[in-house]
N, C-alpha and C positions, 0 to 999 in steps of 0.2 A: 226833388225839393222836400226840405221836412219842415215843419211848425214846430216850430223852439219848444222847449219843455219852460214851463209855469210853475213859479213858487205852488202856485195852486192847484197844479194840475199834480204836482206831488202830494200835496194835500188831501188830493182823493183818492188815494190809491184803492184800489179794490180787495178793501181789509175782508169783506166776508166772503168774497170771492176763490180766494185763494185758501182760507182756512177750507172753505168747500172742497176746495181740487183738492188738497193736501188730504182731508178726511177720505173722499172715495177713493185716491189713489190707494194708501191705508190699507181699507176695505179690501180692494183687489188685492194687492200683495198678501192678506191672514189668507185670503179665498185658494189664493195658487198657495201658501205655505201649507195647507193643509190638505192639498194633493199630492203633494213630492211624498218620498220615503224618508223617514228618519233620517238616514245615514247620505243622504245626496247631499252632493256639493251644491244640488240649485238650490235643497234650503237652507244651506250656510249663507248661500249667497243673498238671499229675500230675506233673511235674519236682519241681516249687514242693511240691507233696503229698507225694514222696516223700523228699523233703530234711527238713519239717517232722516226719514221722517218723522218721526215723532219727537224724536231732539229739534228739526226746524219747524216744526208746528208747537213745540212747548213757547221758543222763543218767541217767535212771531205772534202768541197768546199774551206771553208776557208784557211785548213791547206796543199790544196794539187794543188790549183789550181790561182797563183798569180796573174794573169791576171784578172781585172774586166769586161772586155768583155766578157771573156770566162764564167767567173762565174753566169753573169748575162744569159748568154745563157742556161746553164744548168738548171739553174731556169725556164726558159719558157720551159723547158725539162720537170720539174719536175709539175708544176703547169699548164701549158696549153699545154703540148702537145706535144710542136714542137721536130723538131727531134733534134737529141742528137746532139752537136756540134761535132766536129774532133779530138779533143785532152781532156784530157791528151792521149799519147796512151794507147793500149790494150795490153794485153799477146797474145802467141799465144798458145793455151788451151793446158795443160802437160797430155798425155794419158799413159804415163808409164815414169818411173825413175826406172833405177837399177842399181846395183857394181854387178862385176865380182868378181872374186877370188882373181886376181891378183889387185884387188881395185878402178878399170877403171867405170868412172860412166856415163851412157847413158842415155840420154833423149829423147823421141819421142811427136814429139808436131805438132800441128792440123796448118795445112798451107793455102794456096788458091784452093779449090774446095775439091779434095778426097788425097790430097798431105801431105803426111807426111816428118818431117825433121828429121834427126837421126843424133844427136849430139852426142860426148864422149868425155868426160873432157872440154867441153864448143867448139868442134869442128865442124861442119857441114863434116859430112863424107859422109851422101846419103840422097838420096830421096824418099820414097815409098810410095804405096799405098796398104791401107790395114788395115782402123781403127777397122775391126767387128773384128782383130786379137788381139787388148784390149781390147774385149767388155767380157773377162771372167768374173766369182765372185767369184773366186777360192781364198781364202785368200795367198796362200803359191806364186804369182805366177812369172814365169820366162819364158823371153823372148830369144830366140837364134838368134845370129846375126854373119854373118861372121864367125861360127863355134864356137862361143863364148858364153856361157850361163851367163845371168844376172837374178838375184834375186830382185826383186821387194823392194824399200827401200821409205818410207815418211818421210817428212820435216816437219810432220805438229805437235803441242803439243798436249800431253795429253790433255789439257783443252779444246782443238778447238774440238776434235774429241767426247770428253764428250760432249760437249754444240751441235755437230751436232747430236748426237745419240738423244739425249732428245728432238730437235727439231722432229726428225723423230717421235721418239715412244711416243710423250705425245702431239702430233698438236700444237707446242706453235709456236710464229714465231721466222724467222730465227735468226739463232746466229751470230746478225751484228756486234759483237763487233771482230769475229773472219772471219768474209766474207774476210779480205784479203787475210788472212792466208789461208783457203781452198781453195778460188778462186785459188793463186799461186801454191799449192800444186795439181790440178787439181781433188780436190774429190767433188767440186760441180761449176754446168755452173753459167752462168750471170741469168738464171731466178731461184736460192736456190734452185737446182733439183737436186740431186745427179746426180755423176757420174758413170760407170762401176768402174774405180780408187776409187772412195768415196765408193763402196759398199764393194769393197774388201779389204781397209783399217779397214773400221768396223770390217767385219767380222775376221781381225786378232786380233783387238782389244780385241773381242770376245775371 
């Protein structure tokens, strides 16, 4: 079962989220271009890599970030270094989404230090600690809360979840064209590393 995608849940895409993955991937690829030899074909090849991103990290500055201060900040992000500016903001990383029976849907999402938030139907109801308690890989999985068992439900499409499986089993690089999508749906962090969520949507995939 999945929870239907929201005008508004497109709304919040994880605009600084993915400018983040975009930058450290970046980062890696100058790290390995400047190990190869001049004349190898892997750094023709990580050239081609690091062209492909930085053309989709210009755009996605463009179309996501108005401010020319800001923009230009991100750039000396992306090309020398400095550190990430403050905005756009971040998400706060989604470690489980589930519906109950009665159709009530819960969110538990990564907070300040070891703090988790537990939202239902977009409320803030508690606060706990306790992330190794989604660290399952169980594809079927369900979480009990206040006496209430919830079924583990994703947002994310068939395409994204294709295009991440193929990233995983074939080494190609990340599937940026769907990095907001998984970012928001919490099955991969800001460095294209799966998550406990991401391995267990696989596996139901599967």
């Amino acid at each position: 079962m999945r929870v239907r995608a929201r005008k508004a849940h497109v709304e919040e895409l994880p605009r600084r989220d993915v400018l983040e993955t975009l930058a450290r991937h970046y980062h890696q690829l100058q790290n390995e271009h400047e190990r190869v030899g001049r004349e190898s074909g892997v750094r023709r090849r990580i050239e081609d890599q690091l062209l492909d991103v930085r053309e989709r990290f210009d755009r996605l500055l463009v179309e996501w970030v108005p401010d020319p201060a800001l923009q230009q900040a991100w750039r000396e992000h992306l090309h020398n270094r400095a550190p990430a500016p403050p905005g756009p903001l971040g998400i706060r990383p989604l470690l489980f989404r589930g519906r109950s029976e009665a159709g009530a849907v819960v969110e538990v999402r990564g907070e300040r230090g070891d703090e988790l938030k537990v939202e239902i139907d977009g409320s803030l109801v508690a606060r706990i600690v306790g992330e190794k308690d989604f660290a399952a890989d169980i594809p079927a999985f369900r979480w009990h809360f206040d006496g209430v068992e919830y079924e583990e439900v994703f947002d994310v499409s068939n395409e994204a979840l294709d295009a991440l499986a193929d990233f995983l089993g074939n080494d190609e690089s990340p599937p940026w064209e769907h990095a907001a999508e998984l970012l928001a749906d919490g099955l991969i962090d800001t460095n294209a590393a799966l998550t406990p969520r991401g391995r267990r949507a696989l596996s139901r995939r599967q």
